[in-house]
C-alpha positions in Angstrom: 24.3 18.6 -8.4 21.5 20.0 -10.5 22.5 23.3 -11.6 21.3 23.9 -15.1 17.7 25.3 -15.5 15.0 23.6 -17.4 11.8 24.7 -18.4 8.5 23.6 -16.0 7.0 20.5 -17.5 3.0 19.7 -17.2 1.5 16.5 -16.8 -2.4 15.5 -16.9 -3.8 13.2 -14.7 -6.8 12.0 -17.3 -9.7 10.8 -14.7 -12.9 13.0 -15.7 -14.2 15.3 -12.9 -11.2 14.3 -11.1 -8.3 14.9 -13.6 -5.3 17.4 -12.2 -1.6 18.5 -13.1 1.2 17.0 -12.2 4.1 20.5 -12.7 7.9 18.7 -13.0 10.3 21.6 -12.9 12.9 23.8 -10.8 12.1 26.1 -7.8 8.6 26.1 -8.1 8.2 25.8 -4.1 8.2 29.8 -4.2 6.3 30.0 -7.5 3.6 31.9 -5.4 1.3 32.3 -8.6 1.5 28.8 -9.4 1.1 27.3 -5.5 -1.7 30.1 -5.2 -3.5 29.0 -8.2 -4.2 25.6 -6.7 -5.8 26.6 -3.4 -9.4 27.2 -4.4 -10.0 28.6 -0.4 -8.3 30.7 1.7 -6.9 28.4 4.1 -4.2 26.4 4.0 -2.5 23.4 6.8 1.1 22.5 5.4 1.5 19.0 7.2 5.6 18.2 7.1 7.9 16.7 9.0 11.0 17.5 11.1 13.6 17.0 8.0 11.8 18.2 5.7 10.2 21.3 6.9 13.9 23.1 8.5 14.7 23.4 4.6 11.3 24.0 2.8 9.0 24.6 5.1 9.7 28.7 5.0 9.8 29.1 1.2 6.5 27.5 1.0 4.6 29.4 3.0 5.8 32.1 2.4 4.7 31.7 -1.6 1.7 30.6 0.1 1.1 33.9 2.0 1.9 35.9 -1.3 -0.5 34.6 -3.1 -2.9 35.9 -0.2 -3.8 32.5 1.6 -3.4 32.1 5.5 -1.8 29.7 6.6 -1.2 27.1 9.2 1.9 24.2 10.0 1.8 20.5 10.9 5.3 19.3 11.5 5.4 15.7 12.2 7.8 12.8 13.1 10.4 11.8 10.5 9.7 7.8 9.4 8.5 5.2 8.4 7.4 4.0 11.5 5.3 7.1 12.2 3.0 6.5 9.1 0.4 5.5 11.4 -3.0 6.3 13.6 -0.8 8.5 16.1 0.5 10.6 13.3 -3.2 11.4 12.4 -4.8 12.4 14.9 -2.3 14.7 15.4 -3.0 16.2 12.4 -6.9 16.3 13.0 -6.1 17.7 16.6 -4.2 20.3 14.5 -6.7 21.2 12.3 -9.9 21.2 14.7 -8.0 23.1 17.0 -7.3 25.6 14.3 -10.8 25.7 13.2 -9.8 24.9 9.8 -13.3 24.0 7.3 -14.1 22.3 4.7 -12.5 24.7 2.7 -8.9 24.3 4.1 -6.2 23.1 1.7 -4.1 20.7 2.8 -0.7 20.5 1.2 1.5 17.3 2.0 5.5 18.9 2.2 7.7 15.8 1.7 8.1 12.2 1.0 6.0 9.5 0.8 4.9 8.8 4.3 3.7 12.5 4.5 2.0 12.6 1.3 -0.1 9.2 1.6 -0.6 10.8 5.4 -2.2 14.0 4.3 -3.6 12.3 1.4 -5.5 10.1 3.8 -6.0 13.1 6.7 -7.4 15.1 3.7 -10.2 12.2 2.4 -11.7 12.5 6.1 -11.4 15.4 8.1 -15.3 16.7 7.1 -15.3 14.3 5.3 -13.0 15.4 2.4 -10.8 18.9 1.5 -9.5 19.6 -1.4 -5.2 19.1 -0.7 -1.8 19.4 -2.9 1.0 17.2 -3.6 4.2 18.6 -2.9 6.8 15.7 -3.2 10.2 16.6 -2.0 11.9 12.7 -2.5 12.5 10.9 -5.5 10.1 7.9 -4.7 7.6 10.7 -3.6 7.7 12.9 -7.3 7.8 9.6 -9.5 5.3 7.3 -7.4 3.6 8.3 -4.7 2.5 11.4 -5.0 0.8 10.4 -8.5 -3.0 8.4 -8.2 -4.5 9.3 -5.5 -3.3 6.3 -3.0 -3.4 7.4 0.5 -3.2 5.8 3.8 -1.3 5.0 6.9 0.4 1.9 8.3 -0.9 -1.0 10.7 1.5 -3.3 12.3 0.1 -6.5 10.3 0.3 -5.1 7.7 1.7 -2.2 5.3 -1.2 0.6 4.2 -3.7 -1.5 5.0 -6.2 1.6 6.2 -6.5 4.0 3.5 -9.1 5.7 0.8 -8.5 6.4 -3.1 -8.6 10.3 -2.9 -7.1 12.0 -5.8 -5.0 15.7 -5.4 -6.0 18.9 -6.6 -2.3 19.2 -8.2 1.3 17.3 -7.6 4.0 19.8 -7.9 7.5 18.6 -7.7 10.0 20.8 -7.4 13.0 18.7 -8.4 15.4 21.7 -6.9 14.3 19.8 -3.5 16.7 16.8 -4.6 19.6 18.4 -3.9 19.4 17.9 -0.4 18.1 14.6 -0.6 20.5 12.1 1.2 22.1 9.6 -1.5 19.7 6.7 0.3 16.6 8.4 -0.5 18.3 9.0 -4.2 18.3 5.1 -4.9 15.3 4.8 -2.9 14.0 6.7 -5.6 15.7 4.9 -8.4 13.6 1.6 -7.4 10.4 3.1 -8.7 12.3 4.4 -12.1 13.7 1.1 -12.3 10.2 -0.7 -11.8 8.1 1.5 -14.5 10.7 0.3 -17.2 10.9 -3.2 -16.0 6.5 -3.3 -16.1 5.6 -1.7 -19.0 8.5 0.0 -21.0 11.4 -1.8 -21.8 13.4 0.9 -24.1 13.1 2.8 -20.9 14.2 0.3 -19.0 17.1 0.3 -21.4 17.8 4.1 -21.0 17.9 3.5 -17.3 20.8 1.3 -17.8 22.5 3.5 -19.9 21.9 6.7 -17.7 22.5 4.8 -14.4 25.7 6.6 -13.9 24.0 10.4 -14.8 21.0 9.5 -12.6 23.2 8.5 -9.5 25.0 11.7 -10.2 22.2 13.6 -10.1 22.5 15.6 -13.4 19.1 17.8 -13.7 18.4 16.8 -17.1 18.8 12.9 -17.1 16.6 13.2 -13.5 13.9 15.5 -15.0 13.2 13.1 -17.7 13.2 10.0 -15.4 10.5 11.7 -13.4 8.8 12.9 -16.5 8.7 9.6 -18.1 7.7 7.8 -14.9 4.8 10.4 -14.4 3.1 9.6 -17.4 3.5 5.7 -17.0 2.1 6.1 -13.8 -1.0 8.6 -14.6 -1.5 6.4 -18.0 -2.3 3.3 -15.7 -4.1 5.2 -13.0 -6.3 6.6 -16.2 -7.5 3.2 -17.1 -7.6 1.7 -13.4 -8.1 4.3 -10.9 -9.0 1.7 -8.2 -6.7 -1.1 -8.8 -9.7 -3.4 -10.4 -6.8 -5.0 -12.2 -4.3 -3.2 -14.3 -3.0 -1.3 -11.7 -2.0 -3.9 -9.2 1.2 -4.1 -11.9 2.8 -0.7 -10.1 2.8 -3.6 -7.3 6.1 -4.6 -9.1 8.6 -6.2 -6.5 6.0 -4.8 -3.7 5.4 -8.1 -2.3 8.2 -9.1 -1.1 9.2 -5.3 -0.5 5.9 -5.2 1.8 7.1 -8.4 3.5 10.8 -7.0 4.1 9.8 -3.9 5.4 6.7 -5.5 7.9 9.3 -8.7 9.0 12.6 -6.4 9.8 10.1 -3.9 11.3 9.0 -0.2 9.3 11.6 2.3 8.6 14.6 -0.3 9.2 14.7 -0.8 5.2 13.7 2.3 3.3 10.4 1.3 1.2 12.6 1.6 -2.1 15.3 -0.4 -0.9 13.0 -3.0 0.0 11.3 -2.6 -3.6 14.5 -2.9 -5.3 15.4 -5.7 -3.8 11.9 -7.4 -4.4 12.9 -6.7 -8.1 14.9 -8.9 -8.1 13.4 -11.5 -6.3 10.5 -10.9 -8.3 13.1 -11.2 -11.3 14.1 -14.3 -9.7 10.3 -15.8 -9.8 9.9 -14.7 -13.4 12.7 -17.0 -14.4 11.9 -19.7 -12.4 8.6 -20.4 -14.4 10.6 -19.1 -17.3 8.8 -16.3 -18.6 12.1 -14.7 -19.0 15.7 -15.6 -19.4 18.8 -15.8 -16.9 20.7 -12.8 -19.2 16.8 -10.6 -18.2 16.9 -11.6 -14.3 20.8 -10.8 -14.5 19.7 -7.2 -16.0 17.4 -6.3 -13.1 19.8 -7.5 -10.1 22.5 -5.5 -12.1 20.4 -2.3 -12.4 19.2 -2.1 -9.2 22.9 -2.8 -7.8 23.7 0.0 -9.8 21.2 2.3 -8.3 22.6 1.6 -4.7 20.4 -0.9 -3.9 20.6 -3.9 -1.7 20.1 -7.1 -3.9 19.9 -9.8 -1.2 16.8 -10.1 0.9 17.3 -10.5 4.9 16.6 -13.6 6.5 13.2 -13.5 8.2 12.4 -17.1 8.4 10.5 -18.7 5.1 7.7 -19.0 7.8 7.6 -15.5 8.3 7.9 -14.3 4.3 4.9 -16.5 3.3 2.8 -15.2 6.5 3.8 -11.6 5.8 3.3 -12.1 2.1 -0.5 -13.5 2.7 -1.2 -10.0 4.2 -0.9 -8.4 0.8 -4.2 -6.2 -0.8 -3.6 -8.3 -4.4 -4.5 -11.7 -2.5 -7.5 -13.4 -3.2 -8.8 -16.4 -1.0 -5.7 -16.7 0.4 -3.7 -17.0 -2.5 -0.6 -14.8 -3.1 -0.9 -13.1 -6.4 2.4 -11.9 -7.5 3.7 -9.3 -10.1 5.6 -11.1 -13.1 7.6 -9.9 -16.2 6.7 -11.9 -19.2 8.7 -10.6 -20.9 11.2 -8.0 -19.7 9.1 -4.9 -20.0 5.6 -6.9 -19.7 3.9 -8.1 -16.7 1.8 -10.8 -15.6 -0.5 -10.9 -12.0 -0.6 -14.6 -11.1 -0.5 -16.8 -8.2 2.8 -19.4 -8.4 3.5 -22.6 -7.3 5.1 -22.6 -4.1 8.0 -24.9 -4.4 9.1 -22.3 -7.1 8.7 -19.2 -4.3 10.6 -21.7 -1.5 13.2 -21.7 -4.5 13.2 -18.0 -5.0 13.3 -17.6 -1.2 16.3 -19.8 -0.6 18.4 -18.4 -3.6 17.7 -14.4 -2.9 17.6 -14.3 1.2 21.3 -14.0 3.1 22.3 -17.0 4.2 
Protein backbone atom coordinates (compact mmCIF):
# COMPACT_ATOMS: atom_id res chain seq x y z
CA UNK A 1 0.00 0.00 0.00
CA UNK A 2 1.23 3.57 -0.45
CA UNK A 3 2.65 4.67 2.68
CA UNK A 4 5.65 6.84 2.00
CA UNK A 5 4.95 10.62 1.41
CA UNK A 6 5.90 12.49 -1.67
CA UNK A 7 5.89 15.95 -2.45
CA UNK A 8 2.57 17.46 -4.52
CA UNK A 9 3.48 17.49 -8.15
CA UNK A 10 1.92 20.29 -10.67
CA UNK A 11 1.06 19.84 -14.11
CA UNK A 12 -0.01 22.55 -16.83
CA UNK A 13 -2.58 21.99 -19.07
CA UNK A 14 -1.11 24.48 -22.01
CA UNK A 15 -4.48 25.60 -24.01
CA UNK A 16 -4.42 29.64 -23.81
CA UNK A 17 -7.45 31.15 -22.02
CA UNK A 18 -8.31 27.70 -21.09
CA UNK A 19 -5.00 26.25 -19.66
CA UNK A 20 -5.37 24.76 -15.84
CA UNK A 21 -3.38 22.46 -13.23
CA UNK A 22 -3.45 19.20 -13.01
CA UNK A 23 -2.02 18.70 -8.72
CA UNK A 24 -0.53 14.73 -8.46
CA UNK A 25 0.15 14.18 -4.84
CA UNK A 26 -1.05 12.61 -1.37
CA UNK A 27 -4.16 13.72 0.77
CA UNK A 28 -4.89 16.65 -1.02
CA UNK A 29 -8.86 15.81 -0.74
CA UNK A 30 -8.67 17.89 2.71
CA UNK A 31 -6.10 20.40 1.43
CA UNK A 32 -8.93 23.02 2.11
CA UNK A 33 -6.51 25.92 0.81
CA UNK A 34 -5.77 24.16 -2.24
CA UNK A 35 -9.68 22.81 -3.08
CA UNK A 36 -10.71 26.38 -1.93
CA UNK A 37 -8.47 28.11 -4.29
CA UNK A 38 -10.17 26.59 -7.27
CA UNK A 39 -13.75 27.55 -6.68
CA UNK A 40 -13.87 31.11 -7.98
CA UNK A 41 -17.84 31.22 -6.42
CA UNK A 42 -19.31 30.43 -3.42
CA UNK A 43 -21.20 27.47 -4.36
CA UNK A 44 -20.29 24.26 -4.75
CA UNK A 45 -22.53 20.56 -6.11
CA UNK A 46 -20.09 17.53 -5.35
CA UNK A 47 -21.75 14.98 -7.84
CA UNK A 48 -20.38 11.25 -6.66
CA UNK A 49 -21.53 8.05 -6.48
CA UNK A 50 -22.58 5.36 -4.00
CA UNK A 51 -18.83 3.76 -3.67
CA UNK A 52 -17.18 6.49 -3.92
CA UNK A 53 -18.80 9.07 -1.75
CA UNK A 54 -19.08 6.49 1.77
CA UNK A 55 -15.18 7.02 1.74
CA UNK A 56 -14.52 10.58 0.35
CA UNK A 57 -17.34 12.22 0.17
CA UNK A 58 -17.02 13.72 4.07
CA UNK A 59 -13.30 14.84 3.78
CA UNK A 60 -14.21 16.76 0.83
CA UNK A 61 -16.67 18.80 1.80
CA UNK A 62 -15.59 19.30 4.65
CA UNK A 63 -12.17 21.05 3.12
CA UNK A 64 -14.72 22.54 0.96
CA UNK A 65 -16.67 24.18 3.86
CA UNK A 66 -13.29 25.44 5.44
CA UNK A 67 -12.33 27.19 2.82
CA UNK A 68 -15.78 29.10 3.32
CA UNK A 69 -17.82 27.61 0.26
CA UNK A 70 -21.37 26.13 0.75
CA UNK A 71 -22.01 23.31 -0.37
CA UNK A 72 -24.30 20.80 -1.87
CA UNK A 73 -24.19 16.61 -2.75
CA UNK A 74 -25.11 14.53 -5.81
CA UNK A 75 -24.70 10.94 -5.11
CA UNK A 76 -25.35 8.88 -8.05
CA UNK A 77 -25.55 5.08 -9.24
CA UNK A 78 -22.33 3.19 -9.27
CA UNK A 79 -21.50 1.97 -13.23
CA UNK A 80 -20.99 1.91 -16.18
CA UNK A 81 -24.35 1.46 -17.24
CA UNK A 82 -25.54 4.50 -15.48
CA UNK A 83 -23.32 6.96 -17.60
CA UNK A 84 -26.36 8.01 -19.32
CA UNK A 85 -29.43 10.63 -19.88
CA UNK A 86 -31.07 9.29 -16.53
CA UNK A 87 -27.99 9.98 -14.54
CA UNK A 88 -28.27 13.68 -15.87
CA UNK A 89 -31.12 14.84 -15.29
CA UNK A 90 -30.77 13.84 -12.09
CA UNK A 91 -28.07 15.92 -11.58
CA UNK A 92 -29.92 19.07 -13.29
CA UNK A 93 -33.05 18.17 -11.01
CA UNK A 94 -30.44 18.52 -8.27
CA UNK A 95 -29.08 21.51 -9.02
CA UNK A 96 -32.31 23.55 -10.16
CA UNK A 97 -33.95 22.36 -7.29
CA UNK A 98 -31.07 23.78 -5.28
CA UNK A 99 -31.10 26.93 -7.02
CA UNK A 100 -27.59 26.65 -7.80
CA UNK A 101 -26.32 29.68 -10.66
CA UNK A 102 -24.08 30.16 -12.93
CA UNK A 103 -21.62 30.58 -10.50
CA UNK A 104 -21.90 27.01 -8.87
CA UNK A 105 -18.83 24.81 -9.02
CA UNK A 106 -19.29 21.60 -9.85
CA UNK A 107 -16.67 19.11 -8.64
CA UNK A 108 -16.80 15.51 -10.25
CA UNK A 109 -15.74 12.95 -6.93
CA UNK A 110 -14.69 9.68 -8.63
CA UNK A 111 -13.96 7.63 -11.66
CA UNK A 112 -14.42 8.10 -15.03
CA UNK A 113 -18.13 7.75 -15.53
CA UNK A 114 -18.56 10.56 -12.86
CA UNK A 115 -16.13 12.82 -14.16
CA UNK A 116 -17.10 12.74 -18.01
CA UNK A 117 -20.81 13.02 -16.33
CA UNK A 118 -20.17 16.26 -14.53
CA UNK A 119 -17.96 17.28 -17.11
CA UNK A 120 -20.76 17.14 -19.48
CA UNK A 121 -23.70 18.32 -16.64
CA UNK A 122 -21.17 21.24 -16.17
CA UNK A 123 -20.84 22.35 -20.16
CA UNK A 124 -24.88 22.84 -20.01
CA UNK A 125 -26.56 23.51 -17.05
CA UNK A 126 -26.81 27.62 -17.94
CA UNK A 127 -25.12 26.88 -20.33
CA UNK A 128 -21.72 26.31 -18.77
CA UNK A 129 -20.11 26.53 -14.83
CA UNK A 130 -16.96 26.53 -14.11
CA UNK A 131 -16.28 22.54 -12.36
CA UNK A 132 -13.11 20.54 -10.84
CA UNK A 133 -11.69 17.18 -11.51
CA UNK A 134 -11.30 15.13 -8.66
CA UNK A 135 -10.35 11.62 -9.98
CA UNK A 136 -10.40 8.96 -7.31
CA UNK A 137 -9.43 5.71 -9.98
CA UNK A 138 -6.44 5.11 -11.74
CA UNK A 139 -7.96 5.28 -15.34
CA UNK A 140 -9.73 8.54 -13.95
CA UNK A 141 -6.20 10.52 -12.64
CA UNK A 142 -4.07 9.24 -15.82
CA UNK A 143 -6.91 9.62 -18.63
CA UNK A 144 -9.93 10.88 -18.08
CA UNK A 145 -10.00 13.42 -16.04
CA UNK A 146 -7.20 15.17 -18.31
CA UNK A 147 -8.62 17.20 -21.81
CA UNK A 148 -11.65 18.27 -21.29
CA UNK A 149 -13.74 15.13 -22.85
CA UNK A 150 -17.10 14.82 -21.38
CA UNK A 151 -20.12 13.00 -22.10
CA UNK A 152 -22.54 10.25 -21.37
CA UNK A 153 -23.40 6.96 -23.00
CA UNK A 154 -26.19 5.92 -25.73
CA UNK A 155 -26.98 2.40 -26.26
CA UNK A 156 -25.58 2.40 -30.00
CA UNK A 157 -23.01 3.57 -29.16
CA UNK A 158 -20.28 4.56 -26.40
CA UNK A 159 -19.99 8.62 -25.57
CA UNK A 160 -21.56 9.40 -28.44
CA UNK A 161 -23.48 12.73 -26.77
CA UNK A 162 -20.87 14.90 -25.25
CA UNK A 163 -19.08 18.63 -25.55
CA UNK A 164 -15.24 19.45 -25.25
CA UNK A 165 -15.32 21.44 -21.91
CA UNK A 166 -12.14 21.83 -20.22
CA UNK A 167 -11.81 21.84 -15.92
CA UNK A 168 -10.88 24.65 -13.89
CA UNK A 169 -8.29 22.11 -12.17
CA UNK A 170 -7.72 18.07 -11.96
CA UNK A 171 -6.63 17.19 -8.51
CA UNK A 172 -5.74 13.63 -7.93
CA UNK A 173 -5.23 12.63 -4.75
CA UNK A 174 -3.37 9.29 -5.28
CA UNK A 175 -4.01 8.49 -1.33
CA UNK A 176 -7.60 7.56 -2.87
CA UNK A 177 -5.86 4.32 -4.53
CA UNK A 178 -5.66 2.62 -1.59
CA UNK A 179 -9.10 1.63 -1.61
CA UNK A 180 -9.30 1.03 -5.08
CA UNK A 181 -10.32 -2.67 -5.76
CA UNK A 182 -7.37 -4.53 -7.57
CA UNK A 183 -9.86 -4.49 -10.97
CA UNK A 184 -9.98 -0.90 -11.13
CA UNK A 185 -5.97 -1.00 -10.37
CA UNK A 186 -5.32 -2.75 -13.87
CA UNK A 187 -8.15 -1.05 -15.24
CA UNK A 188 -5.95 1.69 -14.66
CA UNK A 189 -2.79 0.14 -15.84
CA UNK A 190 -4.43 -0.05 -19.58
CA UNK A 191 -4.19 3.67 -20.03
CA UNK A 192 -0.30 3.61 -18.61
CA UNK A 193 0.26 0.81 -20.80
CA UNK A 194 -1.38 2.66 -23.89
CA UNK A 195 0.65 6.18 -23.44
CA UNK A 196 3.99 4.19 -23.70
CA UNK A 197 2.86 1.86 -26.43
CA UNK A 198 1.57 5.46 -28.67
CA UNK A 199 4.06 7.78 -28.16
CA UNK A 200 6.89 6.80 -25.64
CA UNK A 201 8.56 3.71 -25.99
CA UNK A 202 11.41 4.00 -23.10
CA UNK A 203 8.30 4.45 -21.05
CA UNK A 204 6.74 1.77 -22.35
CA UNK A 205 9.93 -0.08 -21.40
CA UNK A 206 9.82 1.21 -17.74
CA UNK A 207 6.37 -0.15 -17.52
CA UNK A 208 7.63 -3.56 -18.14
CA UNK A 209 10.25 -3.24 -15.79
CA UNK A 210 8.00 -1.67 -12.92
CA UNK A 211 4.98 -3.98 -13.72
CA UNK A 212 5.50 -5.84 -10.60
CA UNK A 213 5.89 -2.30 -8.23
CA UNK A 214 2.89 -0.82 -10.07
CA UNK A 215 0.57 -3.99 -9.36
CA UNK A 216 1.88 -3.64 -5.81
CA UNK A 217 1.00 -0.38 -5.59
CA UNK A 218 4.23 1.28 -4.25
CA UNK A 219 3.48 5.17 -4.01
CA UNK A 220 6.54 6.12 -5.77
CA UNK A 221 6.57 3.81 -8.99
CA UNK A 222 2.50 4.87 -9.19
CA UNK A 223 3.07 8.68 -8.73
CA UNK A 224 5.46 8.76 -11.56
CA UNK A 225 3.17 6.58 -13.83
CA UNK A 226 0.47 9.11 -13.30
CA UNK A 227 2.93 11.90 -13.66
CA UNK A 228 4.32 10.75 -16.88
CA UNK A 229 0.95 9.84 -18.32
CA UNK A 230 -0.28 13.44 -17.37
CA UNK A 231 2.00 15.15 -19.37
CA UNK A 232 1.71 12.74 -22.52
CA UNK A 233 -1.78 13.35 -22.24
CA UNK A 234 -1.90 17.28 -21.74
CA UNK A 235 1.15 17.48 -24.45
CA UNK A 236 -1.37 15.94 -27.13
CA UNK A 237 -4.47 17.78 -25.86
CA UNK A 238 -2.05 21.08 -26.32
CA UNK A 239 -1.59 20.63 -29.92
CA UNK A 240 -5.20 18.99 -30.64
CA UNK A 241 -7.73 20.00 -28.24
CA UNK A 242 -10.62 18.81 -30.38
CA UNK A 243 -9.39 15.60 -31.89
CA UNK A 244 -8.83 17.36 -35.52
CA UNK A 245 -6.27 14.59 -35.83
CA UNK A 246 -3.44 13.99 -33.47
CA UNK A 247 -5.45 13.26 -30.75
CA UNK A 248 -7.61 10.43 -32.11
CA UNK A 249 -4.10 8.36 -31.21
CA UNK A 250 -5.23 8.31 -27.12
CA UNK A 251 -7.92 6.13 -29.19
CA UNK A 252 -5.20 3.38 -28.80
CA UNK A 253 -7.02 -0.12 -28.52
CA UNK A 254 -10.43 2.00 -28.12
CA UNK A 255 -11.93 0.50 -30.95
CA UNK A 256 -12.29 -2.66 -30.29
CA UNK A 257 -12.50 -1.74 -26.44
CA UNK A 258 -15.69 0.46 -27.55
CA UNK A 259 -16.99 -2.62 -29.44
CA UNK A 260 -16.42 -5.03 -26.38
CA UNK A 261 -17.93 -2.99 -23.99
CA UNK A 262 -21.29 -1.89 -26.40
CA UNK A 263 -21.54 -5.96 -27.71
CA UNK A 264 -21.29 -7.68 -23.99
CA UNK A 265 -23.43 -4.80 -22.84
CA UNK A 266 -21.74 -1.49 -20.46
CA UNK A 267 -20.24 -2.15 -17.20
CA UNK A 268 -19.96 -6.05 -17.91
CA UNK A 269 -16.15 -5.42 -18.98
CA UNK A 270 -14.58 -2.53 -17.11
CA UNK A 271 -13.65 0.15 -19.88
CA UNK A 272 -9.80 -0.61 -19.12
CA UNK A 273 -10.13 -4.12 -19.36
CA UNK A 274 -11.75 -3.86 -22.59
CA UNK A 275 -8.87 -1.29 -23.66
CA UNK A 276 -6.28 -3.63 -22.71
CA UNK A 277 -7.44 -6.18 -24.43
CA UNK A 278 -7.97 -4.05 -27.62
CA UNK A 279 -4.11 -3.56 -27.17
CA UNK A 280 -3.57 -6.27 -28.13
CA UNK A 281 -5.75 -6.84 -30.79
CA UNK A 282 -4.73 -3.66 -31.93
CA UNK A 283 -1.13 -5.14 -31.52
CA UNK A 284 -2.37 -8.00 -33.37
CA UNK A 285 -3.49 -5.61 -36.48
CA UNK A 286 -0.14 -3.80 -36.41
CA UNK A 287 1.65 -6.97 -37.15
CA UNK A 288 -0.55 -8.20 -39.53
CA UNK A 289 0.35 -5.36 -42.08
CA UNK A 290 3.76 -5.62 -40.53
CA UNK A 291 4.46 -2.38 -39.20
CA UNK A 292 5.85 -4.15 -36.29
CA UNK A 293 7.33 -7.53 -35.40
CA UNK A 294 5.92 -10.79 -33.71
CA UNK A 295 8.68 -10.20 -30.59
CA UNK A 296 6.61 -6.16 -30.33
CA UNK A 297 2.87 -7.72 -30.56
CA UNK A 298 4.29 -10.53 -28.01
CA UNK A 299 5.42 -7.34 -25.68
CA UNK A 300 1.99 -5.73 -25.52
CA UNK A 301 -0.14 -9.11 -24.84
CA UNK A 302 2.66 -9.78 -22.17
CA UNK A 303 2.33 -6.35 -20.56
CA UNK A 304 -1.06 -6.11 -20.31
CA UNK A 305 -1.30 -9.90 -18.96
CA UNK A 306 0.93 -8.63 -16.53
CA UNK A 307 -1.27 -5.77 -15.43
CA UNK A 308 -4.25 -8.22 -14.81
CA UNK A 309 -5.70 -7.86 -17.84
CA UNK A 310 -7.87 -10.09 -19.95
CA UNK A 311 -5.97 -10.76 -23.37
CA UNK A 312 -8.63 -12.61 -25.32
CA UNK A 313 -11.54 -10.74 -26.74
CA UNK A 314 -15.23 -12.44 -26.16
CA UNK A 315 -17.01 -13.81 -28.83
CA UNK A 316 -19.63 -11.43 -30.14
CA UNK A 317 -20.16 -12.64 -33.56
CA UNK A 318 -17.60 -11.01 -36.45
CA UNK A 319 -21.05 -9.58 -37.59
CA UNK A 320 -21.48 -7.77 -34.52
CA UNK A 321 -17.59 -6.43 -34.00
CA UNK A 322 -17.55 -4.84 -37.48
CA UNK A 323 -21.27 -3.27 -36.87
CA UNK A 324 -20.26 -2.09 -33.42
CA UNK A 325 -16.84 -0.95 -34.71
CA UNK A 326 -18.63 1.31 -37.61
CA UNK A 327 -20.21 3.25 -34.67
CA UNK A 328 -16.88 4.72 -33.76
CA UNK A 329 -16.31 8.90 -33.69
CA UNK A 330 -12.76 8.34 -35.80
CA UNK A 331 -14.90 6.82 -38.91
CA UNK A 332 -15.15 8.60 -41.84
CA UNK A 333 -17.67 7.64 -44.72
CA UNK A 334 -18.09 4.56 -43.26
CA UNK A 335 -14.73 3.43 -43.07
CA UNK A 336 -13.15 2.18 -39.72
CA UNK A 337 -10.06 4.11 -38.99
CA UNK A 338 -8.01 2.29 -36.53
CA UNK A 339 -5.04 3.22 -34.15
CA UNK A 340 -1.68 1.49 -35.25
CA UNK A 341 1.87 1.27 -33.79
CA UNK A 342 4.43 1.76 -36.44
CA UNK A 343 6.75 1.23 -34.67
CA UNK A 344 6.40 0.15 -31.02
CA UNK A 345 6.02 3.57 -29.46
CA UNK A 346 4.71 5.35 -32.76
CA UNK A 347 1.32 5.38 -34.15
CA UNK A 348 -0.49 5.43 -37.26
CA UNK A 349 -4.58 6.37 -37.86
CA UNK A 350 -5.54 4.38 -40.96
CA UNK A 351 -8.25 2.41 -42.29
CA UNK A 352 -7.11 -1.58 -42.98
CA UNK A 353 -8.02 -4.04 -45.21
CA UNK A 354 -10.64 -6.20 -43.97
CA UNK A 355 -9.44 -9.65 -44.59
CA UNK A 356 -6.54 -8.53 -42.25
CA UNK A 357 -9.22 -7.41 -39.33
CA UNK A 358 -11.33 -10.97 -40.08
CA UNK A 359 -7.71 -12.33 -39.37
CA UNK A 360 -7.16 -10.32 -36.24
CA UNK A 361 -10.76 -11.16 -35.23
CA UNK A 362 -10.41 -14.89 -35.55
CA UNK A 363 -6.91 -15.08 -33.85
CA UNK A 364 -7.78 -12.70 -30.60
CA UNK A 365 -11.67 -13.67 -29.91
CA UNK A 366 -12.31 -17.02 -27.51
CA UNK A 367 -13.16 -19.67 -29.49
Amino acid sequence: MMTQQISPITLQVELGERSYPIVIGQTLLSDADLVGRHVVGKRVAVVTNTTVGPLYLDRLSQALAKAGKQVTSIVLPDGEEEKNWASLMRVFDALLEQKCDRKTTLVALGGGVIGDLTGFAAATYMRGVPFIQVPTTLLAQVDSSVGGKTGINHPLGKNMIGAFYQPQAVIADTTTLDTLPARELSAGLAEVIKHGAIIDAPFFDWIEANIAKLMARDAQTLAYAIQRSCEIKADVVRQDEREGGLRAILNFGHTFGHAIEAGLGYGQWLHGEAVGCGMVMAADLSRRLGFIDAAASERVRALVKAAGLPVVAPDIGAERWLELMQVDKKNEGGQIKFILIKPLGTPVIMPVPQEALLATLKACVQQ
